[in-house]
C-alpha positions as CSV (number, residue, x, y, z in Angstrom):
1,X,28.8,160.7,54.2
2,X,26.7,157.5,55.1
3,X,27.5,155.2,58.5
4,X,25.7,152.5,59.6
5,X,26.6,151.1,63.5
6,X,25.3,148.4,65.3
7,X,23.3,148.4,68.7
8,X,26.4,148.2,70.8
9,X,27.7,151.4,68.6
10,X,30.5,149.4,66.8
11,X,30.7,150.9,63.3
12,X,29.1,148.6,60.6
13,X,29.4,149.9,57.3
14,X,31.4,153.9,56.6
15,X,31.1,155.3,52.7
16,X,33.6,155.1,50.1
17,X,34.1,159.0,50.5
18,X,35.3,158.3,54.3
19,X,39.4,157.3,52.6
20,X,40.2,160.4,50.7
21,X,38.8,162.5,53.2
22,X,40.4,161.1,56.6
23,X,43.1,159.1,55.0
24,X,42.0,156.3,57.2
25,X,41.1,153.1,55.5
26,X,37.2,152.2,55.5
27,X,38.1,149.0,57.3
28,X,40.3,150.8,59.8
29,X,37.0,152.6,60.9
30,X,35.3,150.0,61.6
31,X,34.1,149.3,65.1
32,X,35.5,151.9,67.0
33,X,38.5,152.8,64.7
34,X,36.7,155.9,63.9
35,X,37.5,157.7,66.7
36,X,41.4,157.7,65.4
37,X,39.8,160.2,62.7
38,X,38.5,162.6,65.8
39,X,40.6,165.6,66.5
40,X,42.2,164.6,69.6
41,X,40.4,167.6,71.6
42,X,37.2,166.3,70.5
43,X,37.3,162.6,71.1
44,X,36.1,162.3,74.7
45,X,33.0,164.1,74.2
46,X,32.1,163.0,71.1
47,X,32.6,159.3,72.2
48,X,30.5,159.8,75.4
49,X,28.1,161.1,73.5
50,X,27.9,158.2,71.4
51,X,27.9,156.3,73.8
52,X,24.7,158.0,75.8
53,X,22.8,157.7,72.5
54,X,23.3,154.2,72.1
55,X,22.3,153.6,75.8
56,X,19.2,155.7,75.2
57,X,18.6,154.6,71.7
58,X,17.5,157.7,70.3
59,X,18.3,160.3,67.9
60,X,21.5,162.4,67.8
61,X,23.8,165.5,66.4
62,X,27.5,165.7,67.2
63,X,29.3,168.7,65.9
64,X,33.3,167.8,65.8
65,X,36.3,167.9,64.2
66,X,37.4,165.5,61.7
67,X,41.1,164.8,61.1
68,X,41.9,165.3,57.4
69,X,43.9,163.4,55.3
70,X,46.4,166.6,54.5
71,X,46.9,166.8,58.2
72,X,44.3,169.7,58.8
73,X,40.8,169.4,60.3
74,X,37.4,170.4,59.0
75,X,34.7,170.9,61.2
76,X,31.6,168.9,60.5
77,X,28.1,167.5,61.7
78,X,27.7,163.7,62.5
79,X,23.5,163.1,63.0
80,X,22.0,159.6,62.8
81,X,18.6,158.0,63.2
82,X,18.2,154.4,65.9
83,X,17.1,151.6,63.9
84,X,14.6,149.1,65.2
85,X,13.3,146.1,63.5
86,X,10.0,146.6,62.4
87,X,8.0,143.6,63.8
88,X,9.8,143.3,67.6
89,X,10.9,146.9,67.9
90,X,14.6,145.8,68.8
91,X,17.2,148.4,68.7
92,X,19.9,147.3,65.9
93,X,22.1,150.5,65.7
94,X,22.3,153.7,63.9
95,X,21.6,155.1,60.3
96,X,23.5,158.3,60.2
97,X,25.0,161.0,58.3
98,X,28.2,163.5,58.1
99,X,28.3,166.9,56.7
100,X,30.4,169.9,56.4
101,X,29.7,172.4,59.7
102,X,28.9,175.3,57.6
103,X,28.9,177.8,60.0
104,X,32.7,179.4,60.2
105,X,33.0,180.9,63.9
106,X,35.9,181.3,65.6
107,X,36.2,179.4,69.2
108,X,33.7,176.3,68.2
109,X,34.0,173.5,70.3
110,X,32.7,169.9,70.3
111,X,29.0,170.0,70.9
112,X,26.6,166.5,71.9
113,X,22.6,166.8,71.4
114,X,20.9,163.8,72.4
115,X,17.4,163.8,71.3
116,X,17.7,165.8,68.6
117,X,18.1,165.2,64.5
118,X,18.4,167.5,62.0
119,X,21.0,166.6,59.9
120,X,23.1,168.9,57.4
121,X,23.1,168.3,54.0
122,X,25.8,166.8,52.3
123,X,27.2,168.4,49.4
124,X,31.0,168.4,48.1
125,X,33.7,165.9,49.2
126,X,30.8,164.8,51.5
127,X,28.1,163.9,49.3
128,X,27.3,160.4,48.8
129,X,28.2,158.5,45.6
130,X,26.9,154.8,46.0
131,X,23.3,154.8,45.1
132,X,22.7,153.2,48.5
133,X,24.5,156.2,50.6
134,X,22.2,158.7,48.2
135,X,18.9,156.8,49.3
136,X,20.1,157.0,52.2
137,X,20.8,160.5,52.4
138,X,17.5,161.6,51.1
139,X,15.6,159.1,53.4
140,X,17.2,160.6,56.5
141,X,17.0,164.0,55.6
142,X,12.7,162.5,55.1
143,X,12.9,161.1,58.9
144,X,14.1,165.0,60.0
145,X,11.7,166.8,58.0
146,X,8.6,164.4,59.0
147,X,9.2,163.5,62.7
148,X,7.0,166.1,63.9
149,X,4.0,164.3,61.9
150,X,3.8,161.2,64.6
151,X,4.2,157.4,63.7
152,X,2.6,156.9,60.9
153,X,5.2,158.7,58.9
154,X,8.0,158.1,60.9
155,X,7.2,154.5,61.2
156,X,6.9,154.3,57.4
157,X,10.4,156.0,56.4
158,X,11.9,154.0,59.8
159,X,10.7,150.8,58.0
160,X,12.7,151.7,54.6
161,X,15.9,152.8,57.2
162,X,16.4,149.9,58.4
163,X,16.0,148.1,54.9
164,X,18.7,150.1,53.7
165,X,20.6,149.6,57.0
166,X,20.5,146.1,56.4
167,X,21.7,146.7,52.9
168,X,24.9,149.2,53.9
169,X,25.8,146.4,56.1
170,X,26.1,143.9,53.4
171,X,27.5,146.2,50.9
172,X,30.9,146.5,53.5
173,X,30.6,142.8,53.8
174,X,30.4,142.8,50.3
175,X,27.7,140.0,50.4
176,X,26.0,142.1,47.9
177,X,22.0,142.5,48.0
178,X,19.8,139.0,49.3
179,X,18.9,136.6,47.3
180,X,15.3,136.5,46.5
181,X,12.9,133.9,47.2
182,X,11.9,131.6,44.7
C-alpha cells in the first residue's frame, strides 16, 4: 500500500486498498487519522517514531500492527523514502509503502528503525492497484536496492519520487494530473 505525507508528517494521499483493509475511510486517515488504524499497543511508538523521522528527515521502517476491518490485526511493515525538491533540496514529506510482516513469530512487538529502508514487497490485499501506487511501488523498492550506489542513482530515482509524490497528492485531491504548458 502507497502513502504519501507532508513535511510536518500529516498524511497526504493513502491507496484505495487502505478501506477494505482497515475499514477506515481514506479521508478519515488523513493527517493523523491513521494512527486510529494502529493497534492500540503499538501507537506510541510507532507515532514517535514517525515523528523522529520527520524531525531527521530520513529514511524509515516501522514494523506494527494494523487494526483490520474484521476486528483482528495483521502484522505489517510501514517503510518510506524523505522527499526533497530537486532544485532547493527542501524536505516535502514522505513516499512510503506498507506490506504484510511475513515473518510469523510469536511475541513480536512494535519495532522503529530510523535510518534504514528496505521495504517489503507488497503482494495480496496489499498490492497496489492504481497505476500511480504500482510506479510507485517499483520506484521505491529501485531507491532500496540502489542506495548503496551514491547520488547519482539515488538522486535520479529521488527526482521521479517526488514527481510521483506530487502526483499521489493530486490524485486524493482529485485535481487529476497538471495541465501541460502550451
Amino acid at each position: 500500500m502507497i502513502w504519501v505525507a507532508d513535511h510536518r508528517g500529516n498524511l497526504a494521499y493513502i491507496c484505495q486498498e487502505w478501506h477494505p483493509l482497515t475499514g477506515q475511510e481514506a479521508t478519515a486517515a488523513l493527517g493523523m487519522g491513521w494512527v486510529d488504524a494502529l493497534h492500540p499497543d503499538d501507537r506510541a511508538p510507532v507515532v514517535a517514531g514517525f515523528a523522529e523521522a520527520c524531525r531527521r528527515q530520513v529514511e524509515f521502517m516501522l514494523r506494527f500492527r494494523l487494526r483490520r476491518a474484521d476486528g483482528g490485526s495483521i502484522w505489517v511493515l510501514g517503510a518510506a523514502s524523505p522527499s526533497f525538491t530537486p532544485l532547493t533540496h527542501d524536505f516535502v514529506g514522505f513516499l512510503g509503502i506498507v506490506s504484510r510482516y511475513e515473518d510469523n513469530v510469536q511475541g513480536l512487538t512494535a519495532k522503529i528503525e530510523i535510518g534504514t529502508f528496505k521495504p517489503g514487497r507488497a503482494t495480496g490485499e496489499f498490492a497496489a492497484l492504481s497505476k500511480l501506487d504500482i510506479a510507485a511501488d517499483h520506484l521505491i523498492a529501485a531507491r532500496a536496492l540502489t542506495v548503496e550506489y551514491g547520488g547519482e542513482v539515488a538522486g535520479a530515482i529521488d527526482h521521479a519520487l517526488y514527481a510521483l509524490n506530487l502526483a499521489l497528492r493530486r490524485e486524493q485531491l482529485g485535481t487529476g494530473s497538471p495541465s501541460k504548458a502550451h
